[in-house]
BADREN-966431 format. One record per atom (N, C-alpha, C): atom name; x, y, z; residue number from 1; residue in three letters. Coordinates in pm, 1 decimal. Example, Ala and Ser with C-alpha at 12.3 -4.5 7.8 and 13.67 -1.06 7.14 Angstrom:
// residues 2
<pt><dolo>N</dolo><u>1319.0</u><v>-569.0</v><w>780.0</w><torlum>1</torlum><mise>ALA</mise></pt>
<pt><dolo>CA</dolo><u>1230.0</u><v>-450.0</v><w>780.0</w><torlum>1</torlum><mise>ALA</mise></pt>
<pt><dolo>C</dolo><u>1320.0</u><v>-330.0</v><w>780.0</w><torlum>1</torlum><mise>ALA</mise></pt>
<pt><dolo>N</dolo><u>1285.0</u><v>-225.0</v><w>708.0</w><torlum>2</torlum><mise>SER</mise></pt>
<pt><dolo>CA</dolo><u>1367.0</u><v>-106.0</v><w>714.0</w><torlum>2</torlum><mise>SER</mise></pt>
<pt><dolo>C</dolo><u>1290.0</u><v>3.0</v><w>787.0</w><torlum>2</torlum><mise>SER</mise></pt>
END
This chain:
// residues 69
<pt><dolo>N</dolo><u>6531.2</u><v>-135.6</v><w>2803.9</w><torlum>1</torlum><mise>UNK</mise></pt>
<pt><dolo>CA</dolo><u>6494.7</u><v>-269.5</v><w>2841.6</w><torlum>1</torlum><mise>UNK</mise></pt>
<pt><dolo>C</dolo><u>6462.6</u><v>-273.6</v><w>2990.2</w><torlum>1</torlum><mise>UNK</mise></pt>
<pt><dolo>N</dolo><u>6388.5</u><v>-338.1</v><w>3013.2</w><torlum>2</torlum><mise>UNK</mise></pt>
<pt><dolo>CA</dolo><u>6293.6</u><v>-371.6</v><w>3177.1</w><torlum>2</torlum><mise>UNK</mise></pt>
<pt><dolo>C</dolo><u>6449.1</u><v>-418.4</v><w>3260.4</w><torlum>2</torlum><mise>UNK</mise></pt>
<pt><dolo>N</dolo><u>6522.7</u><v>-476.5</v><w>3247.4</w><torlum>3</torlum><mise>UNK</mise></pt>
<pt><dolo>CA</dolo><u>6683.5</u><v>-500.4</v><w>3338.7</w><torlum>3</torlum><mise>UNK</mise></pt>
<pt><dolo>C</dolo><u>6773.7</u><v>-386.1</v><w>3353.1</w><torlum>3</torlum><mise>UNK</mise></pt>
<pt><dolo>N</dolo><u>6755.4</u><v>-296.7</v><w>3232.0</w><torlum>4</torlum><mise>UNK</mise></pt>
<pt><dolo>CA</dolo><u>6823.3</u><v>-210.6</v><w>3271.1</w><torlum>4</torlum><mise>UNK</mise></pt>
<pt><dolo>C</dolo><u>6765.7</u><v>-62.9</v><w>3348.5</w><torlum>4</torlum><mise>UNK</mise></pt>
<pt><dolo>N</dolo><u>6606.6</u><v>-64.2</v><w>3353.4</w><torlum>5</torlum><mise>UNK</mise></pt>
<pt><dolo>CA</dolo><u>6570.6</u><v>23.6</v><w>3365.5</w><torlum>5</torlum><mise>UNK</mise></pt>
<pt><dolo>C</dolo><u>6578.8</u><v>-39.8</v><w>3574.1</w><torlum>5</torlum><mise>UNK</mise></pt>
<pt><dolo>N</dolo><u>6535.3</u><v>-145.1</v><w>3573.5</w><torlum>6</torlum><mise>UNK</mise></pt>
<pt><dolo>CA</dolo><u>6528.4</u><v>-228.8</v><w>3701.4</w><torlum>6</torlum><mise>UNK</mise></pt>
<pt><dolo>C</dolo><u>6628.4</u><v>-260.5</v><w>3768.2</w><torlum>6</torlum><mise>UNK</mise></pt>
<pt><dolo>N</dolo><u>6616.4</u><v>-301.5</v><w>3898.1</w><torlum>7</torlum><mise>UNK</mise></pt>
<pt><dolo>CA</dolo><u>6759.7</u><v>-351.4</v><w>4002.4</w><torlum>7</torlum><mise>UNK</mise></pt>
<pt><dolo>C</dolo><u>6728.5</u><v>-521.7</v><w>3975.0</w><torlum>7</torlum><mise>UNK</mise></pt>
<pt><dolo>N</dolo><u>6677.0</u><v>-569.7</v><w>3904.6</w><torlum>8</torlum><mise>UNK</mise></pt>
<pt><dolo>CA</dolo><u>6638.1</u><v>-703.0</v><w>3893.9</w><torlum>8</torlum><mise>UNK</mise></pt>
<pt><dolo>C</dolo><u>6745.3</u><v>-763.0</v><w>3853.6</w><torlum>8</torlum><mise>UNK</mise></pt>
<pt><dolo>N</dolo><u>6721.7</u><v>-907.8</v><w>3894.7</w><torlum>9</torlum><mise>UNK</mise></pt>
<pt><dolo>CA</dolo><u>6851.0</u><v>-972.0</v><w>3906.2</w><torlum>9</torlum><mise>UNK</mise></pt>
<pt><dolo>C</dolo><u>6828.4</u><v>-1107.5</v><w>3759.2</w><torlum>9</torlum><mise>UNK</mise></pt>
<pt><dolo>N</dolo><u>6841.3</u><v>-1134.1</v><w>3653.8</w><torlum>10</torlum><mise>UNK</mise></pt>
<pt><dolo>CA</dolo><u>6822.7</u><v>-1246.5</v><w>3596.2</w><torlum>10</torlum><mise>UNK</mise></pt>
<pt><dolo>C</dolo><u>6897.3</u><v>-1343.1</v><w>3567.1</w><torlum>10</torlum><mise>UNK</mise></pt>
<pt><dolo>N</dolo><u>6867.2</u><v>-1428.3</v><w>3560.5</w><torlum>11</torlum><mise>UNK</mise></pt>
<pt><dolo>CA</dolo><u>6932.7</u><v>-1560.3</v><w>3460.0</w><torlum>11</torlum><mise>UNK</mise></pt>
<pt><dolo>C</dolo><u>6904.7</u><v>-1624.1</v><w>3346.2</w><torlum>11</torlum><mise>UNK</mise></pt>
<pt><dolo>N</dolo><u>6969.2</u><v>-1659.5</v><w>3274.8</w><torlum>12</torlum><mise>UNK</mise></pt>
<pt><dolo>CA</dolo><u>6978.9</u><v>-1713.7</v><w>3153.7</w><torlum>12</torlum><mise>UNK</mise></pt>
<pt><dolo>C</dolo><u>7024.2</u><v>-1861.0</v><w>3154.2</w><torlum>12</torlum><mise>UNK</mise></pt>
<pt><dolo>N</dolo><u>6950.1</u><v>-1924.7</v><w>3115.4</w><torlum>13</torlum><mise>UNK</mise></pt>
<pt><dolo>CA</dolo><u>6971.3</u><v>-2104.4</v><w>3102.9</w><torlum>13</torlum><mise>UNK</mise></pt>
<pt><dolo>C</dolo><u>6982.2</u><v>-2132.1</v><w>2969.3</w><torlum>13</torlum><mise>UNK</mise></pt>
<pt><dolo>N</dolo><u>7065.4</u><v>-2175.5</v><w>2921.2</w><torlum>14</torlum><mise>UNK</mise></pt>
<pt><dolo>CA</dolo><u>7104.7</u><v>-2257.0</v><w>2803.1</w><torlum>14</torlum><mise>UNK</mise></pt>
<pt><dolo>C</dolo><u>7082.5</u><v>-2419.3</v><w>2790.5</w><torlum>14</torlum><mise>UNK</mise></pt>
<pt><dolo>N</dolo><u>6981.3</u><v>-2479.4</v><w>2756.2</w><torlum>15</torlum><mise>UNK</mise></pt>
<pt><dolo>CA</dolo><u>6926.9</u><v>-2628.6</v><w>2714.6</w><torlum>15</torlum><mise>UNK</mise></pt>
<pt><dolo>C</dolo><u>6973.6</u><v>-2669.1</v><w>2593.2</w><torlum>15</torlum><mise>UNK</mise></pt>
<pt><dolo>N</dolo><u>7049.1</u><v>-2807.8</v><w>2613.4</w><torlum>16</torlum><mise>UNK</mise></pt>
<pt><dolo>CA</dolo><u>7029.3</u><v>-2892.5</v><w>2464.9</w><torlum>16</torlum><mise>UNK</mise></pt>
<pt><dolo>C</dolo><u>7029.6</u><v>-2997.4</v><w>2481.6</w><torlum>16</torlum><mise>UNK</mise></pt>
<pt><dolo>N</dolo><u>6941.3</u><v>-3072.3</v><w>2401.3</w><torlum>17</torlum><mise>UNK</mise></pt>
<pt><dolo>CA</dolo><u>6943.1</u><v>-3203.8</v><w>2389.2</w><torlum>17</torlum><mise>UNK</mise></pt>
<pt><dolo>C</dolo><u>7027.1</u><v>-3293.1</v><w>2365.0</w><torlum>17</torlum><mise>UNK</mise></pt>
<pt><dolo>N</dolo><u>7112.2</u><v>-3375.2</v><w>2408.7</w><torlum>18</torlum><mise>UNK</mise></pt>
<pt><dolo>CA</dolo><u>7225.5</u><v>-3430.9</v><w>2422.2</w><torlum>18</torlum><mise>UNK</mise></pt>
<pt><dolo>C</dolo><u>7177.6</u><v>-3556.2</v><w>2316.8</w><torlum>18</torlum><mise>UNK</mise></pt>
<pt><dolo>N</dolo><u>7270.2</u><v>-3592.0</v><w>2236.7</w><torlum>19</torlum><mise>UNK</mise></pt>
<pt><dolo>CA</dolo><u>7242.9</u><v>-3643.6</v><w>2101.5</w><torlum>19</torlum><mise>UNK</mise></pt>
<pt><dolo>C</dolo><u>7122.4</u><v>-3697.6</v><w>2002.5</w><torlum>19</torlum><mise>UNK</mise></pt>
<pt><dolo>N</dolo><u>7062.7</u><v>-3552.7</v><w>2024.9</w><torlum>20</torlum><mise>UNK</mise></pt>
<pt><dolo>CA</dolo><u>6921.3</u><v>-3511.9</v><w>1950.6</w><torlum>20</torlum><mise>UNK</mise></pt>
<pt><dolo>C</dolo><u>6928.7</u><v>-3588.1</v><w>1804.0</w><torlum>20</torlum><mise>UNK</mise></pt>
<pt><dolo>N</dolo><u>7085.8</u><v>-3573.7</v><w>1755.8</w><torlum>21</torlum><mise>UNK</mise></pt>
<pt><dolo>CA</dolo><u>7056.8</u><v>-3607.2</v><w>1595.0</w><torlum>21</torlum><mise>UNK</mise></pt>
<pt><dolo>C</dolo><u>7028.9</u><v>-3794.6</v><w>1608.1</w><torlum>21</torlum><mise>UNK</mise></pt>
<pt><dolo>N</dolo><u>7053.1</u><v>-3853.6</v><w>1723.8</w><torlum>22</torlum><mise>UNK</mise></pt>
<pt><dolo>CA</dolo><u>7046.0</u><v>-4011.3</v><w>1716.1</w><torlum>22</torlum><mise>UNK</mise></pt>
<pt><dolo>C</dolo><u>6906.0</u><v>-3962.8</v><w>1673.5</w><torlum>22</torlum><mise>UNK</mise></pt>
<pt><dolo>N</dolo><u>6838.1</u><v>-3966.3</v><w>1799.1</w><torlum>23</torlum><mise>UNK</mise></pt>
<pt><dolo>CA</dolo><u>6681.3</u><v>-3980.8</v><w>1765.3</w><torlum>23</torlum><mise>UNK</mise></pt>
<pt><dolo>C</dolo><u>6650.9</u><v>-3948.8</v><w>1685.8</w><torlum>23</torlum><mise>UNK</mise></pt>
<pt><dolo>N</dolo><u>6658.0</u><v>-3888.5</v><w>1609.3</w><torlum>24</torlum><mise>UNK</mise></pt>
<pt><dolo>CA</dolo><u>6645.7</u><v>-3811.5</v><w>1439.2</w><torlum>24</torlum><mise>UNK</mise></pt>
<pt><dolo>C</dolo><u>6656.1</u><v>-3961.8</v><w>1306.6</w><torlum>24</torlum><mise>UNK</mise></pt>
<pt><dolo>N</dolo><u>6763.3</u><v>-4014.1</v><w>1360.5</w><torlum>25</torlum><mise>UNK</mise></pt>
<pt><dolo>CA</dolo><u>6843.8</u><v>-4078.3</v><w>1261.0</w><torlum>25</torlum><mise>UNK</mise></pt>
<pt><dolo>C</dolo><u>6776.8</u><v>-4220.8</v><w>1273.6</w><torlum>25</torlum><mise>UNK</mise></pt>
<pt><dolo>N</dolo><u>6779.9</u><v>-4247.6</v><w>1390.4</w><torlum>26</torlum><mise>UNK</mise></pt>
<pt><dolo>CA</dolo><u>6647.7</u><v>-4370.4</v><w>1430.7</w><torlum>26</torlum><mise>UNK</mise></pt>
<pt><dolo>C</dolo><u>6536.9</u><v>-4408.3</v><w>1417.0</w><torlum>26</torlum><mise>UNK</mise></pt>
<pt><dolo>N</dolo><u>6495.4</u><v>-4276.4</v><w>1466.3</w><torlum>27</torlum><mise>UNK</mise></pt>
<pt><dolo>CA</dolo><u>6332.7</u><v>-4279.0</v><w>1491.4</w><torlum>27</torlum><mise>UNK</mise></pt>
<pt><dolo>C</dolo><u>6257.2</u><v>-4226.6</v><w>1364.6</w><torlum>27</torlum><mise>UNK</mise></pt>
<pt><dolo>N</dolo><u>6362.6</u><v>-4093.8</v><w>1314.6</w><torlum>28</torlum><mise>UNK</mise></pt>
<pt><dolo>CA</dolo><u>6275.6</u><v>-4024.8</v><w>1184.3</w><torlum>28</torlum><mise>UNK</mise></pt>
<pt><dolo>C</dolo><u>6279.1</u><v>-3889.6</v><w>1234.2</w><torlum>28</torlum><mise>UNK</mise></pt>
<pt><dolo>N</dolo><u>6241.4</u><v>-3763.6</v><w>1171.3</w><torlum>29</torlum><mise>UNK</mise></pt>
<pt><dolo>CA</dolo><u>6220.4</u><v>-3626.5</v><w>1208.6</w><torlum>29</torlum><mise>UNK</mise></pt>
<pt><dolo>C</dolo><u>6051.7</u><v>-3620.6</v><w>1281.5</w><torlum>29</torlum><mise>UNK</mise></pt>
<pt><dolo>N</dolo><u>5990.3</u><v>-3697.5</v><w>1259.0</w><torlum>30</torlum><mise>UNK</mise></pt>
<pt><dolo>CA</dolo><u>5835.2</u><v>-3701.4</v><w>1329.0</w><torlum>30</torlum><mise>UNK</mise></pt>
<pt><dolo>C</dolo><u>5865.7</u><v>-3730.9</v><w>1450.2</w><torlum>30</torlum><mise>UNK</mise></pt>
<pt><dolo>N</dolo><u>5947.2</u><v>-3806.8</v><w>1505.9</w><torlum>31</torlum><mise>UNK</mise></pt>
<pt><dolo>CA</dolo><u>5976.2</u><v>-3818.8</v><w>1642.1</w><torlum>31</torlum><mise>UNK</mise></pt>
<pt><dolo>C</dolo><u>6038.0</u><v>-3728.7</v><w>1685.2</w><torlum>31</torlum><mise>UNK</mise></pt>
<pt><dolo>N</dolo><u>6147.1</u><v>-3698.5</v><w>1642.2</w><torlum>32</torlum><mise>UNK</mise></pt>
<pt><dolo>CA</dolo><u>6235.1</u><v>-3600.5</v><w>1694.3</w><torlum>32</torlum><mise>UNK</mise></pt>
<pt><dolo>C</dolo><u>6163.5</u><v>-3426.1</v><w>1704.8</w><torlum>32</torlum><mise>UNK</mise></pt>
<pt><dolo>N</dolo><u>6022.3</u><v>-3408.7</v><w>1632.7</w><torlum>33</torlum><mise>UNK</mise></pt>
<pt><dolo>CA</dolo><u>5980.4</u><v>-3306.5</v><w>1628.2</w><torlum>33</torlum><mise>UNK</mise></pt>
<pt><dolo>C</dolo><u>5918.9</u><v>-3302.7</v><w>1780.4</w><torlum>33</torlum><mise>UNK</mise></pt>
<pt><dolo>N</dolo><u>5864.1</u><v>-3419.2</v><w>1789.4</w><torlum>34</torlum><mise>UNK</mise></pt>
<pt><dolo>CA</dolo><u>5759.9</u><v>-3496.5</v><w>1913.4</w><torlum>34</torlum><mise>UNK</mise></pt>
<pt><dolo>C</dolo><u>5809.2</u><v>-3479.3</v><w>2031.4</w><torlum>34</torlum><mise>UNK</mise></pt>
<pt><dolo>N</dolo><u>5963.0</u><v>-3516.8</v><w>2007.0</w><torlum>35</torlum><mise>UNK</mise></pt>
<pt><dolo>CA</dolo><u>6045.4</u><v>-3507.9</v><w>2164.8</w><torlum>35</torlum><mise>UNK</mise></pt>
<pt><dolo>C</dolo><u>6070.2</u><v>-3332.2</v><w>2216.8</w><torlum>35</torlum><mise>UNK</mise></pt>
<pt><dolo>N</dolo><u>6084.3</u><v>-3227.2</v><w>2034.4</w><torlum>36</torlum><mise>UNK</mise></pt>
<pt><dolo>CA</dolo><u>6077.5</u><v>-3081.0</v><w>2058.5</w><torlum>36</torlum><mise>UNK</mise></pt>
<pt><dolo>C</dolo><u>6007.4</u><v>-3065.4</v><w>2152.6</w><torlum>36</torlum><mise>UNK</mise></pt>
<pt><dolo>N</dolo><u>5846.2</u><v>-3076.5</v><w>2081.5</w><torlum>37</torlum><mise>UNK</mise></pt>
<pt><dolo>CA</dolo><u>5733.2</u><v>-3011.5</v><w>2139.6</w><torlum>37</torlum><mise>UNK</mise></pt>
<pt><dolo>C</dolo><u>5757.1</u><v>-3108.8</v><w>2255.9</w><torlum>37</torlum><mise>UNK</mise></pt>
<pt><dolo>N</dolo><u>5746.4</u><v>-3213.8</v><w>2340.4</w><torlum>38</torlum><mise>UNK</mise></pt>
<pt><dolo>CA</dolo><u>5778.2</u><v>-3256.0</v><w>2459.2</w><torlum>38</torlum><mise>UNK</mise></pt>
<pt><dolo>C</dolo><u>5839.6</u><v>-3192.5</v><w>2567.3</w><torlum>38</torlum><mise>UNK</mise></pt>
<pt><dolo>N</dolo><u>5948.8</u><v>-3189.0</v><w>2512.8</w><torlum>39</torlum><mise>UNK</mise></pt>
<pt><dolo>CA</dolo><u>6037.2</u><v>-3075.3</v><w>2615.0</w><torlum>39</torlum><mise>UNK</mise></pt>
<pt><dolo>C</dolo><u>6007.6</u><v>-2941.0</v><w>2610.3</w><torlum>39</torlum><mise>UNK</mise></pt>
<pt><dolo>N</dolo><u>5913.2</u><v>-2886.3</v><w>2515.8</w><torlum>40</torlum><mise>UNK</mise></pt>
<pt><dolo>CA</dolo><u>5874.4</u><v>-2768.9</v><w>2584.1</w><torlum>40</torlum><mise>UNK</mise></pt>
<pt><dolo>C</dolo><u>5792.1</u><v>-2713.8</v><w>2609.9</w><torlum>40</torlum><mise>UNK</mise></pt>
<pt><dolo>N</dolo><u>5698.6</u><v>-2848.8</v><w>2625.6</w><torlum>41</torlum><mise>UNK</mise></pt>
<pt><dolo>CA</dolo><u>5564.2</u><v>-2851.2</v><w>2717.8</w><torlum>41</torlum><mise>UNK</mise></pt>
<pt><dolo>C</dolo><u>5661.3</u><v>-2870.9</v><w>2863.2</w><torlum>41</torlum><mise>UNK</mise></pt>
<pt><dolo>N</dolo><u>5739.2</u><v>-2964.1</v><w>2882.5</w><torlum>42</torlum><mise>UNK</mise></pt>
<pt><dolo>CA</dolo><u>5781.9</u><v>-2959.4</v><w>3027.5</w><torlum>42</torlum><mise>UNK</mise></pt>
<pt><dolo>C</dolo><u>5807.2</u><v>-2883.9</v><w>3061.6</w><torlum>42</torlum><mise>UNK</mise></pt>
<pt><dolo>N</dolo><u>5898.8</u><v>-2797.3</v><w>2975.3</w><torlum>43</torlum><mise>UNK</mise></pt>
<pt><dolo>CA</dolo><u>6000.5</u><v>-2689.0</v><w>3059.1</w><torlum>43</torlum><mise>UNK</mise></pt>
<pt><dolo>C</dolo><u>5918.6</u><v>-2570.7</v><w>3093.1</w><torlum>43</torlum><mise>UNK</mise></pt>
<pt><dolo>N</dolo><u>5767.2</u><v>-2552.3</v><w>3005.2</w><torlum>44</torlum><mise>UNK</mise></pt>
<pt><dolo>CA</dolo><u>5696.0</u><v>-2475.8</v><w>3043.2</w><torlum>44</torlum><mise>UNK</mise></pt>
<pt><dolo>C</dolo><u>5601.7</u><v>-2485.7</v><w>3182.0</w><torlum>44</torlum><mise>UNK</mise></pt>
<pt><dolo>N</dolo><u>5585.4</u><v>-2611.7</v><w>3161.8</w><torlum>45</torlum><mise>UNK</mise></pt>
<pt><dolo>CA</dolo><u>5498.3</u><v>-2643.3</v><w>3272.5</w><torlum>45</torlum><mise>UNK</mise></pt>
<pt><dolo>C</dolo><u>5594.7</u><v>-2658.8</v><w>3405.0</w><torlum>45</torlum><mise>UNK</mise></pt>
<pt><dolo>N</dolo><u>5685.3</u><v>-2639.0</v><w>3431.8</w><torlum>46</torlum><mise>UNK</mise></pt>
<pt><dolo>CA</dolo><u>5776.2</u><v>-2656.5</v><w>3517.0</w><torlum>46</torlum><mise>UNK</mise></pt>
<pt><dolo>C</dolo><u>5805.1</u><v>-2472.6</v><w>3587.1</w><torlum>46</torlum><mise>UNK</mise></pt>
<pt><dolo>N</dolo><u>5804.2</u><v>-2397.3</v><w>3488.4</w><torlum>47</torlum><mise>UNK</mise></pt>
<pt><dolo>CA</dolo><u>5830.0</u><v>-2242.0</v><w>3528.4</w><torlum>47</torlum><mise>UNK</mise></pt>
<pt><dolo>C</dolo><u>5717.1</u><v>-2144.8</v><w>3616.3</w><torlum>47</torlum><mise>UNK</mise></pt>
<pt><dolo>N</dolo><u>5797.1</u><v>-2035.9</v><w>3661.3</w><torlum>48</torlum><mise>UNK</mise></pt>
<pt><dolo>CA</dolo><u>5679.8</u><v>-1945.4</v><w>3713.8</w><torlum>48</torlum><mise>UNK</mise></pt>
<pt><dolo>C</dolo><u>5605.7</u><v>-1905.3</v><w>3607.8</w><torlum>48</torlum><mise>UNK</mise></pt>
<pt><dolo>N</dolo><u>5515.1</u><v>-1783.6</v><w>3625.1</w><torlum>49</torlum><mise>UNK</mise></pt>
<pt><dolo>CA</dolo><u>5445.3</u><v>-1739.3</v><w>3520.9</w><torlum>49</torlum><mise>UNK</mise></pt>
<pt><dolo>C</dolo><u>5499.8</u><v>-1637.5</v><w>3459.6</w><torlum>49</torlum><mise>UNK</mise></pt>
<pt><dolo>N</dolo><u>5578.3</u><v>-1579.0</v><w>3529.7</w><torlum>50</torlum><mise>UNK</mise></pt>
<pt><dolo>CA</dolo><u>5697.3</u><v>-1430.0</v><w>3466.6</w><torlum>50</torlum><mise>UNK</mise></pt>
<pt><dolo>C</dolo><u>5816.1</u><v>-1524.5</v><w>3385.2</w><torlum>50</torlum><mise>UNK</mise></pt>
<pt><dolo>N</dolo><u>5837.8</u><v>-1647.0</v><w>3362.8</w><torlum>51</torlum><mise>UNK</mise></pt>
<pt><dolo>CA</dolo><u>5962.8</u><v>-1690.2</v><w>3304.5</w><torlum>51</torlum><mise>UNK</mise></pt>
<pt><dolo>C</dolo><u>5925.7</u><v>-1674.3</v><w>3178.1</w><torlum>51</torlum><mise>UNK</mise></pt>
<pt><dolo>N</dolo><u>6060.7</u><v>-1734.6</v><w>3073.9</w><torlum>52</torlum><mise>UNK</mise></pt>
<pt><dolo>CA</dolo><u>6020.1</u><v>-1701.0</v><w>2943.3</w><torlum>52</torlum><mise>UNK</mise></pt>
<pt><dolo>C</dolo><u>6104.4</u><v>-1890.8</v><w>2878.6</w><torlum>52</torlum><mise>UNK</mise></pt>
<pt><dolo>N</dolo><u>6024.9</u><v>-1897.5</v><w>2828.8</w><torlum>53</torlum><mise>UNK</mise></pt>
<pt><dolo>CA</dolo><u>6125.4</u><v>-2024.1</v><w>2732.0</w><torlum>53</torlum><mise>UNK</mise></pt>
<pt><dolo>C</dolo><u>6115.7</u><v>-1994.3</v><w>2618.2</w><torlum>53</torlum><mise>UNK</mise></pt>
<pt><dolo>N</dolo><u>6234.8</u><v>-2048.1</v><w>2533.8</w><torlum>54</torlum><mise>UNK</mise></pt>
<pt><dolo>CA</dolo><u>6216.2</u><v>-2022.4</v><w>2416.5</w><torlum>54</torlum><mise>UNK</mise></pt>
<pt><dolo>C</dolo><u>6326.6</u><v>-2071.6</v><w>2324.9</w><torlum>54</torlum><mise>UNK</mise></pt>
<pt><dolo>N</dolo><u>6274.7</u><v>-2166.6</v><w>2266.1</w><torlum>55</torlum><mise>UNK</mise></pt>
<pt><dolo>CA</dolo><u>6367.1</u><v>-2227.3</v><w>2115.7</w><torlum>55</torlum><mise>UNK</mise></pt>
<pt><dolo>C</dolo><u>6447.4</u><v>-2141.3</v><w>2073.6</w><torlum>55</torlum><mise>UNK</mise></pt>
<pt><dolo>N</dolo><u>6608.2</u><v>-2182.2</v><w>2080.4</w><torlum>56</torlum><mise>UNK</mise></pt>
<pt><dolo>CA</dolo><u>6666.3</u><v>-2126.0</v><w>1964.9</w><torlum>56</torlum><mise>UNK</mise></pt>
<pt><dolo>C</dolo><u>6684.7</u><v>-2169.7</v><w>1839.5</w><torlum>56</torlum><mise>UNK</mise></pt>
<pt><dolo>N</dolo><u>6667.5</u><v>-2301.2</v><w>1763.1</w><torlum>57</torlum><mise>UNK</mise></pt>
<pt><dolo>CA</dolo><u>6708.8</u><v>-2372.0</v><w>1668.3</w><torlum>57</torlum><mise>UNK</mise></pt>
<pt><dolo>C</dolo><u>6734.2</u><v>-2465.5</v><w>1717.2</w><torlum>57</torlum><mise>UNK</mise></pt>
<pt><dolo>N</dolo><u>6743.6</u><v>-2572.6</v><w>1626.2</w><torlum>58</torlum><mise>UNK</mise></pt>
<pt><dolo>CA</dolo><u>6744.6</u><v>-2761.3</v><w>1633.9</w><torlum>58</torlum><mise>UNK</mise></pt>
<pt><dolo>C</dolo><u>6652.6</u><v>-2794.0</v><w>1752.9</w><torlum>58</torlum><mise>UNK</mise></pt>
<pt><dolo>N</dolo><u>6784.6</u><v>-2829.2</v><w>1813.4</w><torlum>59</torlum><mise>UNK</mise></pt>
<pt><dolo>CA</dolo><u>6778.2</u><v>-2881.1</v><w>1975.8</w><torlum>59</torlum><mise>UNK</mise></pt>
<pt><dolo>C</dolo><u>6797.8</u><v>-2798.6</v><w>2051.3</w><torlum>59</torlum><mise>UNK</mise></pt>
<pt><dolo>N</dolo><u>6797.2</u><v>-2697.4</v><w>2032.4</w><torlum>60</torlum><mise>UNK</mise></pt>
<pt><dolo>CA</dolo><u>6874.9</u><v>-2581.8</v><w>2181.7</w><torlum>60</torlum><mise>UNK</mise></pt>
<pt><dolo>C</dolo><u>6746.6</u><v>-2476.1</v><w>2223.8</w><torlum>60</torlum><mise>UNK</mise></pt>
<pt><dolo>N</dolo><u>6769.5</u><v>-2460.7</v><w>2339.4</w><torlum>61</torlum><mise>UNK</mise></pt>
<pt><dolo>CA</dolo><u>6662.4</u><v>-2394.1</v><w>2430.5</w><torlum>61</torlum><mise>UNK</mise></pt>
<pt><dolo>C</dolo><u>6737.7</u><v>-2311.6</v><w>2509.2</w><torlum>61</torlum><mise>UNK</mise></pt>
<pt><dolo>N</dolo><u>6651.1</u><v>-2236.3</v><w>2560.0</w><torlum>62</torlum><mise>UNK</mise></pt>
<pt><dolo>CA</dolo><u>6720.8</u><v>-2098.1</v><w>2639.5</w><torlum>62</torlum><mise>UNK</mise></pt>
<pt><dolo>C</dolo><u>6569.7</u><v>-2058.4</v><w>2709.3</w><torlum>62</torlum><mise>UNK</mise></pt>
<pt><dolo>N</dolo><u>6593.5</u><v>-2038.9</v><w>2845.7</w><torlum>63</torlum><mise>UNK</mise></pt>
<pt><dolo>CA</dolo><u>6522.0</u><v>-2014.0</v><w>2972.1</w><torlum>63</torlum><mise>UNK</mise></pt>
<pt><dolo>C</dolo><u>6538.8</u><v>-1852.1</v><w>3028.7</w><torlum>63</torlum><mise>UNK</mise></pt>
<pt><dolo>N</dolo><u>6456.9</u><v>-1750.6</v><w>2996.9</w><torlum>64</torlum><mise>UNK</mise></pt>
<pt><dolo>CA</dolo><u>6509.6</u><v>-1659.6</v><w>3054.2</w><torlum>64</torlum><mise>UNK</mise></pt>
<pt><dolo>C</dolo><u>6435.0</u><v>-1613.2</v><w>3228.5</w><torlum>64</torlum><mise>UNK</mise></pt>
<pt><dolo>N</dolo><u>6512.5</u><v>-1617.4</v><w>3327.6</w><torlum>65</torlum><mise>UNK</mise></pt>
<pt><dolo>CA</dolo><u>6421.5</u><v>-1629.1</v><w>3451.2</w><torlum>65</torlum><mise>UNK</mise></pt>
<pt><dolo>C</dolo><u>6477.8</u><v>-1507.4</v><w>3547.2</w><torlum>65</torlum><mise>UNK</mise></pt>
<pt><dolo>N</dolo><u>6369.6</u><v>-1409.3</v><w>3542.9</w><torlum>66</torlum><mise>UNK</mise></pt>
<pt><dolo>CA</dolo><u>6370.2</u><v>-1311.7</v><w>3602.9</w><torlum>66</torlum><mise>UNK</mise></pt>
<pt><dolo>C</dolo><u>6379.8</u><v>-1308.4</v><w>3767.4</w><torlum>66</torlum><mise>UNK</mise></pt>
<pt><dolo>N</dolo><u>6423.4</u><v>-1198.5</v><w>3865.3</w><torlum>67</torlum><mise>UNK</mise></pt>
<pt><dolo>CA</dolo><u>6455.5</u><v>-1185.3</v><w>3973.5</w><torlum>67</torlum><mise>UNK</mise></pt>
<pt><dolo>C</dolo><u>6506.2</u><v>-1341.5</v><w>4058.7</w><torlum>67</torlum><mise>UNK</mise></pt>
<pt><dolo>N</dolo><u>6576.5</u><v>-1375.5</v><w>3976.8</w><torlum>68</torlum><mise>UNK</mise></pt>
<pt><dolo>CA</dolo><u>6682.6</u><v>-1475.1</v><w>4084.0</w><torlum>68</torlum><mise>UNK</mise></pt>
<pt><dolo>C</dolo><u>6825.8</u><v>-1394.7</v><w>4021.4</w><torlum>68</torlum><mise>UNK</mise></pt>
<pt><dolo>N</dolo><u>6910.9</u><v>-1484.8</v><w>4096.5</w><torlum>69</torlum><mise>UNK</mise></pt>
<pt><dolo>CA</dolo><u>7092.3</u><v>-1433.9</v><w>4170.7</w><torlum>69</torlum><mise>UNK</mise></pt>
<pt><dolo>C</dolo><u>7128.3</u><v>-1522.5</v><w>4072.2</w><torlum>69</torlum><mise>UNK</mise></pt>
END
C-alpha cells in the first residue's frame, strides 16, 4: 500500500448525518436520497484533488486525506 511504502502522513474522517432517519420518515426516501447525493457533492467540492470521499452505507461517510498530521 502507497502509506506503507511512503513517510506520508494521513487522516481518516468519519461523517454522519445526525438524525438522517427523521428526514427519511418525514420527507420520504426521495429526499433523504437527495440530501445523500447533496452532501457528497459538498464534501467533494470542498477537498483537494488527491483526497478521497467515500460512502460507507446509510448515512455514514469517510474522508480519506493524504499528507496531513
Amino acid at each position: 500500500m502507497r502509506f506503507q511504502r511512503s513517510d506520508e502522513k494521513y487522516s481518516l474522517l468519519m461523517l454522519d448525518i445526525d438524525h438522517f432517519k427523521v428526514i427519511n420518515d418525514t420527507y420520504g426516501h426521495a429526499v433523504g436520497d437527495e440530501v445523500i447525493k447533496s452532501l457528497s457533492v459538498l464534501c467533494q467540492s470542498n477537498i483537494r484533488k488527491y483526497d478521497i470521499v467515500a460512502r460507507i452505507g446509510g448515512e455514514e461517510f469517510c474522508m480519506l486525506l493524504p499528507l496531513t498530521i
